[in-house]
C-alpha positions in Angstrom: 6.8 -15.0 7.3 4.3 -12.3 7.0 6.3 -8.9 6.6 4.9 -7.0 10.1 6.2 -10.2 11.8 9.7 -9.6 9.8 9.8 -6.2 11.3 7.9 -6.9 15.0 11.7 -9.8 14.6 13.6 -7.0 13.4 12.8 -4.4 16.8 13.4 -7.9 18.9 16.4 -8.6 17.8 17.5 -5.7 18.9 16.1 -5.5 21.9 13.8 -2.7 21.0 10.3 -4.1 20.6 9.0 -4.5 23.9 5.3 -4.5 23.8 5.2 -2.8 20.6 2.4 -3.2 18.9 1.7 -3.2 15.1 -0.3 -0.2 15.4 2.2 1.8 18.0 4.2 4.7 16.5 8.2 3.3 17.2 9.4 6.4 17.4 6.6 7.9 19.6 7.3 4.7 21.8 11.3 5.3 21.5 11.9 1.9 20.5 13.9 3.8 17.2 16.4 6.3 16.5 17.9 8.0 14.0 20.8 6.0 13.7 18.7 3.0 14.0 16.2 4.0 10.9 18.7 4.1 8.9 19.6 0.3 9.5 16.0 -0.2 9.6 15.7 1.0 5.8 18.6 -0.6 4.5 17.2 -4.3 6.2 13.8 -3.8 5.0 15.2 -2.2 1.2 17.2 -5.7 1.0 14.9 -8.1 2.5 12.3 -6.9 0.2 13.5 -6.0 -2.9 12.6 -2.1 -2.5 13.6 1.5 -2.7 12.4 4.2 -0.4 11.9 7.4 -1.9 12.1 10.5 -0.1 8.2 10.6 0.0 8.2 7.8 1.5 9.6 8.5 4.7 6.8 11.0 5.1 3.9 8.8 4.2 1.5 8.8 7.2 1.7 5.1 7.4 5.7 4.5 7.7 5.9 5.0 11.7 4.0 1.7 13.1 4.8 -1.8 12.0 1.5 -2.1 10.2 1.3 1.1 7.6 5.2 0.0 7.1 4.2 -3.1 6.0 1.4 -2.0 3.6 3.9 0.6 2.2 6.1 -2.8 1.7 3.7 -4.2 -0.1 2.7 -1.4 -2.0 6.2 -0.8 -3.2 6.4 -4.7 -4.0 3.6 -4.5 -6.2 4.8 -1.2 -8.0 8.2 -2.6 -8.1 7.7 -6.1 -8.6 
């Protein structure tokens, strides 16, 4: 399974995804919280294999599906 479809599964199965788009902003669309990030980082940091860093969460690219999942790889290939 491709890793945006991972995460499109991971707003679904919590009811959150709607028509969320790859390219949406989730927390422009209010499909996340702050509460919910958290769980969101922990998932991805074990499904993965990753660590966030604080820089991270800044990176222009972390809010939609899509950058997230380049970030993902990114980090896999850096940490890998």
């Amino acid at each position: 399974m491709e890793t945006a479809d991972w995460l499109l599964d991971w707003f679904a199965a919590r009811g959150e995804a709607g028509a969320l788009t790859v390219e949406e902003n989730y927390y422009d669309k209010g499909v996340i919280d702050s509460f919910s990030v958290i769980e969101l980082i922990e998932d991805v940091e074990t499904r993965f294999g990753i660590r966030f860093s604080d820089g991270d969460f800044r990176d222009k690219r972390f809010p939609t599906v899509a950058g997230l999942a380049d970030l993902i790889a990114e980090k896999q290939r850096v940490d890998g």
